[in-house]
C-alpha positions in Angstrom: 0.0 0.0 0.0 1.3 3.5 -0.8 1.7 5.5 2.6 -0.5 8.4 1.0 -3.1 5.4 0.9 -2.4 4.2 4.7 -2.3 7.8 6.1 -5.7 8.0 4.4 -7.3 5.0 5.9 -5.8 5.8 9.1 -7.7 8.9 9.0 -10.8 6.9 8.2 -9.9 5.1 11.2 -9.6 8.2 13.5 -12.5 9.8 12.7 -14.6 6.4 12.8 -14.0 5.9 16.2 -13.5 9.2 18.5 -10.8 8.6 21.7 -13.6 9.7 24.4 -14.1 8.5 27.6 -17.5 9.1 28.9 -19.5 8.7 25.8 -19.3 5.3 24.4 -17.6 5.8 20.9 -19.3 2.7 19.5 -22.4 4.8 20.1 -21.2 8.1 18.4 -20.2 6.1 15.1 -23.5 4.4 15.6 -25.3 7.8 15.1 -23.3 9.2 13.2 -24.1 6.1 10.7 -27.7 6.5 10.9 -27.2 10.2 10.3 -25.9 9.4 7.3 -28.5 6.9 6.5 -31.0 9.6 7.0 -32.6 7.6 10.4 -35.8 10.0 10.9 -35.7 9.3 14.8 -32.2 11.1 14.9 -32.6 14.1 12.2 -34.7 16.6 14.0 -31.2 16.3 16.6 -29.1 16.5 14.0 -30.6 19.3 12.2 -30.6 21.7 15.4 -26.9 20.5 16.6 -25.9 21.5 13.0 -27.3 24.8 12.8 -25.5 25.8 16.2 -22.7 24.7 15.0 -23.2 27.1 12.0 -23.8 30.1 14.7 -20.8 29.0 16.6 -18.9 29.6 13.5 -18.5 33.5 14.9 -18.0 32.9 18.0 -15.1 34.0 20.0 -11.8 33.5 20.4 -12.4 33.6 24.3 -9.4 34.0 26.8 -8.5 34.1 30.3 -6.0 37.4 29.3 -9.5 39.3 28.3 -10.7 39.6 31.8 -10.9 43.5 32.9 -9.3 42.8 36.2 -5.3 40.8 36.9 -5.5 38.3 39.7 -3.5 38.6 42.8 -0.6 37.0 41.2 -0.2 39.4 38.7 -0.7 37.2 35.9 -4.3 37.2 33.5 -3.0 33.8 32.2 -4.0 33.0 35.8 -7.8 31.7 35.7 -9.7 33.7 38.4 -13.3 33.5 39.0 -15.5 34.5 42.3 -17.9 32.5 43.7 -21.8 31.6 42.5 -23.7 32.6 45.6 -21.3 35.4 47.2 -23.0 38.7 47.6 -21.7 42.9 48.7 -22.8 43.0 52.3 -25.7 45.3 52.3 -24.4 46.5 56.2 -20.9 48.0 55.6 -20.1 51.2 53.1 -17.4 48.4 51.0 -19.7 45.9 50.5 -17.0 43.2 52.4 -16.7 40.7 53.5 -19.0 39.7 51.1 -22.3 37.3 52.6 -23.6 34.2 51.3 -27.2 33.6 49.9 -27.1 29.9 48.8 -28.4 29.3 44.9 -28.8 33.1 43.7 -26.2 33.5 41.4 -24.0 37.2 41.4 -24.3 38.4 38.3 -20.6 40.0 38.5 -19.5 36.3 38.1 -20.0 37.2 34.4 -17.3 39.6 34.1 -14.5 37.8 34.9 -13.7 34.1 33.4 -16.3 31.6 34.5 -18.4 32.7 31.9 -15.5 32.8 29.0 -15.0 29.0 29.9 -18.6 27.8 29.7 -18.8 29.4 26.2 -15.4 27.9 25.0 -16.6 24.5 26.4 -19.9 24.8 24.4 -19.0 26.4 20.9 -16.0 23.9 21.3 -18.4 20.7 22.0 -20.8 21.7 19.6 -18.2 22.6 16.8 -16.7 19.2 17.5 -19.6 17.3 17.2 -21.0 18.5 13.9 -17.6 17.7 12.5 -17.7 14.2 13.7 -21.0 13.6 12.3 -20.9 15.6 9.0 -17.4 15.5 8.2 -17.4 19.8 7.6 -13.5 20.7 8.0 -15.0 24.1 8.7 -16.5 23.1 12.3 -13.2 21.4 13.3 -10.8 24.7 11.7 -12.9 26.9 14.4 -12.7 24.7 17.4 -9.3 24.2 16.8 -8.8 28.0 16.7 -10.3 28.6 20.2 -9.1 25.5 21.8 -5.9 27.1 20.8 -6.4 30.3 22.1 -7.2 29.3 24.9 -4.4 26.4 25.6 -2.1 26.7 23.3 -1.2 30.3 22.0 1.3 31.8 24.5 -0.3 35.5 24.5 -3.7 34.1 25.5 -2.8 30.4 27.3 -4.8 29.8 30.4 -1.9 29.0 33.3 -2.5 25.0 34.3 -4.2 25.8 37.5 -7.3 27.2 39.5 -5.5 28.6 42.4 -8.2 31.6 42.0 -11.3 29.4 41.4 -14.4 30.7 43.3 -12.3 33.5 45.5 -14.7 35.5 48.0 -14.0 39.2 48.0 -12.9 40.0 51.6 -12.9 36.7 52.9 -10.5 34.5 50.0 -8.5 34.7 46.9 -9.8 31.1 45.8 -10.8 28.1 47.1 -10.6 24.3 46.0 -14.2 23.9 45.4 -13.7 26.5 42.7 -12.4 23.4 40.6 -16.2 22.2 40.1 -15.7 24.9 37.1 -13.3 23.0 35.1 -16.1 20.6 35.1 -16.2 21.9 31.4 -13.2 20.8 30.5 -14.6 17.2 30.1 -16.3 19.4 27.1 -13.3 20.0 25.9 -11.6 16.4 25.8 -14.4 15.0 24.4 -13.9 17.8 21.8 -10.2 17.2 21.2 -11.5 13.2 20.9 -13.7 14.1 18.0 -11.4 16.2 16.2 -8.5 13.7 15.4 -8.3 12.6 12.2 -9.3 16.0 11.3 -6.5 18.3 8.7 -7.3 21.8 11.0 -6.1 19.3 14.4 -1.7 18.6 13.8 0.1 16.3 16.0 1.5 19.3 17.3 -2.1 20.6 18.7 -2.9 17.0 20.1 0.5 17.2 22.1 0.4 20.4 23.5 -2.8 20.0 24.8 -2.1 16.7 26.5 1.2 18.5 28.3 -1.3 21.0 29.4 -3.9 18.9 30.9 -1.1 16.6 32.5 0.1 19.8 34.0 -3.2 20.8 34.8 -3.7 17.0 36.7 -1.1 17.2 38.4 -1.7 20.2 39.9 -5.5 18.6 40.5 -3.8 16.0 43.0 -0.9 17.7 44.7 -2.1 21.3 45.4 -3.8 22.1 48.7 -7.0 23.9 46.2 -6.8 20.3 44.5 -6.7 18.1 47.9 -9.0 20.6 49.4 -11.6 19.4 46.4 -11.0 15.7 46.5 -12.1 15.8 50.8 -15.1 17.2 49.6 -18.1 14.6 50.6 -20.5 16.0 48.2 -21.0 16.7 44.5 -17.4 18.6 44.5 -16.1 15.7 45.5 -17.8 13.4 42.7 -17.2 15.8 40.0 -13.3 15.9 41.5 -13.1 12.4 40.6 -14.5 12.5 37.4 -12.0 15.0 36.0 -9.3 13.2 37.3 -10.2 10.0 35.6 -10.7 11.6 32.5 -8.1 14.3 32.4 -5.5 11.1 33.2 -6.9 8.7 30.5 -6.6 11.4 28.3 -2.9 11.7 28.7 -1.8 8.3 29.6 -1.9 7.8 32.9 -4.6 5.1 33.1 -3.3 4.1 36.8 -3.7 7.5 38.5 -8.0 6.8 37.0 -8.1 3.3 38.1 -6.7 3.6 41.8 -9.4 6.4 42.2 -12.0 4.0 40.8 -11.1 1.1 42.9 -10.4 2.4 46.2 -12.6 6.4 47.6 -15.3 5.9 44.9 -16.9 3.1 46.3 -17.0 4.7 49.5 -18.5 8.0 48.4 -21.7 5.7 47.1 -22.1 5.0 50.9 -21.1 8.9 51.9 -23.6 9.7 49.8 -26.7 8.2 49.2 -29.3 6.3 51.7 -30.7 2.8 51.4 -33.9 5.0 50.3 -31.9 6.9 47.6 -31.7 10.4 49.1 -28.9 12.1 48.6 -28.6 14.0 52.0 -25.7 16.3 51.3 -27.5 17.6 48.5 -31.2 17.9 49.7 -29.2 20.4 51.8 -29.1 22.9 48.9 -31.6 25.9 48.4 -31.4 24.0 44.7 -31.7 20.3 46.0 -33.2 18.5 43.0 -30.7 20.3 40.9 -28.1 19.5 42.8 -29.4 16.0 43.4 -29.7 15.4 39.7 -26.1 17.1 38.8 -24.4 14.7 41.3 -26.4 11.7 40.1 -24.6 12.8 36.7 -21.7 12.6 37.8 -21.9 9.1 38.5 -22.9 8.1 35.3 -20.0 9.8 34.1 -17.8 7.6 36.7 -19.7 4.2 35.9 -19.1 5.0 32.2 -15.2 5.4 33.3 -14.9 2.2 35.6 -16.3 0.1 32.4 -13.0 0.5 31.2 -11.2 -1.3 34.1 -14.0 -3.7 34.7 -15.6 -2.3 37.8 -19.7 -2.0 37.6 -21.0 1.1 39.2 -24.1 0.3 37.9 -24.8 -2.8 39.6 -22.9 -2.0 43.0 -24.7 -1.9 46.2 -24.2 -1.8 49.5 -25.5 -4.4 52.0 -28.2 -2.0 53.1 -29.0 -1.0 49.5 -27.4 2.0 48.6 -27.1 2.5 45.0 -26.9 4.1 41.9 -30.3 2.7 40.4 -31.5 3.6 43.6 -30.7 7.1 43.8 -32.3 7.2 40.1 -35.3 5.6 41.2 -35.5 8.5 44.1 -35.5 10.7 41.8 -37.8 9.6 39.0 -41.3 10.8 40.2 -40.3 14.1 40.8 -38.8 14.8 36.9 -42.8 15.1 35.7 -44.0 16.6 38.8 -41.2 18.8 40.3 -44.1 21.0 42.1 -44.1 17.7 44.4 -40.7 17.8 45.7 -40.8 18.3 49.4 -37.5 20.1 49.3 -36.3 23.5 48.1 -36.2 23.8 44.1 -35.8 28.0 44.5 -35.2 28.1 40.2 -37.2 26.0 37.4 -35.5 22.7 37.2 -34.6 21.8 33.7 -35.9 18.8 31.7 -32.9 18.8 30.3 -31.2 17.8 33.4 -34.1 15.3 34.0 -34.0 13.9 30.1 -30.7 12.8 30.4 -30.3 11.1 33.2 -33.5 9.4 32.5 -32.1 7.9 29.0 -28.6 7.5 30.6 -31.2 5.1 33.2 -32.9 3.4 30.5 -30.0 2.5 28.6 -27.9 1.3 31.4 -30.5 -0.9 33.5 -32.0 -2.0 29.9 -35.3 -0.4 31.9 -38.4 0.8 29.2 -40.2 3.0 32.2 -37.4 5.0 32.7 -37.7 6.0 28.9 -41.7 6.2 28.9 -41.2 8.5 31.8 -38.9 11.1 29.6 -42.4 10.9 27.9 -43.4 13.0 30.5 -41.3 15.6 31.1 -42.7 19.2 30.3 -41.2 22.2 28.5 -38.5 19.8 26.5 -38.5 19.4 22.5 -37.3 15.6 23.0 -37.0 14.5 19.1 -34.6 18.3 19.0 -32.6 17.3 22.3 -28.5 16.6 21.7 -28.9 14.3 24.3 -31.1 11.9 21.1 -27.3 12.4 19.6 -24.9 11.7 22.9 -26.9 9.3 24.9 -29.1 7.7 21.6 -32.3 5.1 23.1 -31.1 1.9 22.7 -33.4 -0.2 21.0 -34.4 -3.0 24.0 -36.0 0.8 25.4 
């Protein structure tokens, strides 16, 4: 075979199966097949993910140098960020030490780079996935361009850490649970997974970003922020795992993900969630179905990780009946009715939220009602949702 001829099958074989590591890539090519194939369950998803990505053609380049303030250190490259539910005290002539008011979000969050990041994650996720599917070289040129911009390019680089992650004016300049935010970056991997094969995404790109992210890691498990975040007993602490999994399968280090799957994981299942499948440390939260439903993720997103190394999340239980399935279950009747939760819910909870981890239910425990019940959710166009595309209903559902 002529090497032109193998560096284009090998291309073929990039772009056929995407390196991700939360959403099964046998599933992606699946779609992306019936896409293809013009399947009429999946086109409606398709059509609305596509014209995003058309809009997201404009968007950005967005930067953690563009912020209008420098963090303490001196340095924009430095991510900064202040936290969610941190308000000016309404009692002293500064406004400090600022005074907590648990789920209402400050709006001056917006101005510094919280909000830059949840765009780059989005326009780069959505960018990414309509090149998988459609093949387009013009959605993978523009998120290569602001994955660069934001990694890569040494005016605009974001440093590899969150040392001022959720900082309190008059109180901190960070804290660890500000790492929650680089939730996002699992957007972003998954992103970079999609875009191999691709002529806009060199070598060079793939290993630069890897260096960054296994700078970024190790910061995540030797830093005080990052221990700080992996003590956390709630959702920080399941969302702390998550990244760490992923951001070390992604460059390499498959033994840092599979000693944190085999040894605290199991034991935040117990931390975490009664026999009767509350979540107490959530129901806590001014939020708590939210927050309920947002940590529940989270395990999804580990059980789809421990498949790798042969550990079922899905399945375990504890002797008193603690669970996954059983959190789910917990949860169920209150997606179609949230009026009926008997905690606080202070904001609309979003179908969304309840859609996915409803099909993410249905197509783990091979369970129909957990499918019929998505059915029921209000306020969601279902046949439009990305999640038809991420997390497609498998066909025992």
């Amino acid at each position: 075979m002529r090497n032109g001829s193998f560096k284009e099958v090998l291309k073929l074989v990039q772009k056929s199966v995407p390196r991700v590591f939360i959403l099964d890539p046998a599933r992606l090519y699946e779609v992306r097949e019936r896409i293809r194939e013009g399947d009429k369950e999946l086109l409606p998803a398709w059509h609305k993910l596509k014209q995003e990505a058309a809009e997201s053609l404009s968007a950005g380049p967005f930067t953690v140098v563009d912020k209008p303030v420098t963090p303490p250190s001196g340095d924009k490259h430095d991510y900064m960020s202040i936290a969610p539910y941190w308000w000016p005290n309404p009692d002293t002539p500064s406004g400090l030490p600022y005074i907590r008011k648990d789920g209402e979000e400050n709006p001056e969050r917006s101005k510094l780079d919280r909000s830059s990041l949840a765009k780059l994650s989005a326009h780069t996720d959505t960018l990414a996935l309509a090149y998988y599917f459609s093949d387009e070289e013009a959605f993978a040129l523009k998120a290569a361009e602001l994955l660069r911009a934001w990694f890569i390019d040494e005016p605009t680089r974001m440093n590899p850490h969150l040392h001022y992650g959720q900082s309190i004016r008059g109180i901190c300049d960070g804290r660890g649970i500000g790492i929650i935010e680089t939730r996002d970056f699992l957007k972003v991997v998954n992103a970079i997974g999609l875009l191999q094969g691709s002529s806009s995404w060199a070598n060079t790109d793939q290993s630069q970003m890897q260096a960054w992210f296994k700078q970024y890691l190790h910061w995540l498990l030797d830093s005080e922020r990052g221990r700080d975040e992996a003590s956390q007993a709630n959702n920080h602490g399941t969302h702390y795992d998550v990244q760490v999994a992923v951001f070390s399968l992604f460059v390499g280090q498959e033994d840092v993900a599979k000693e944190i799957l085999s040894s605290r994981v199991l034991q935040r299942i117990t931390d975490q969630i009664e026999p009767d499948g509350r979540q107490p440390l959530e129901l806590a939260r001014t939020k708590a179905l939210s927050y309920s439903s947002m940590n529940l993720d989270g395990w999804f997103d580990l059980a789809a990780i421990a498949e790798v190394f042969g550990i079922d999340l899905l399945q375990y239980t504890t002797a008193d009946g603690r669970g996954l399935r059983m959190a789910l279950d917990y949860l169920v009747p209150y997606f179609s009715d949230p009026e009926s939760w008997p905690y606080e819910q202070i904001h609309l909870f979003s179908s969304d939220q309840a859609m996915k981890l409803l099909r993410r239910g249905a197509n783990a425990f091979k369970n129909a009602e957990y499918e019929q019940a998505i059915s029921r959710l209000s306020g969601l166009k279902l046949t439009e949702s990305r999640i038809q595309l991420l997390y497609p209903r498998h066909r025992h559902t």
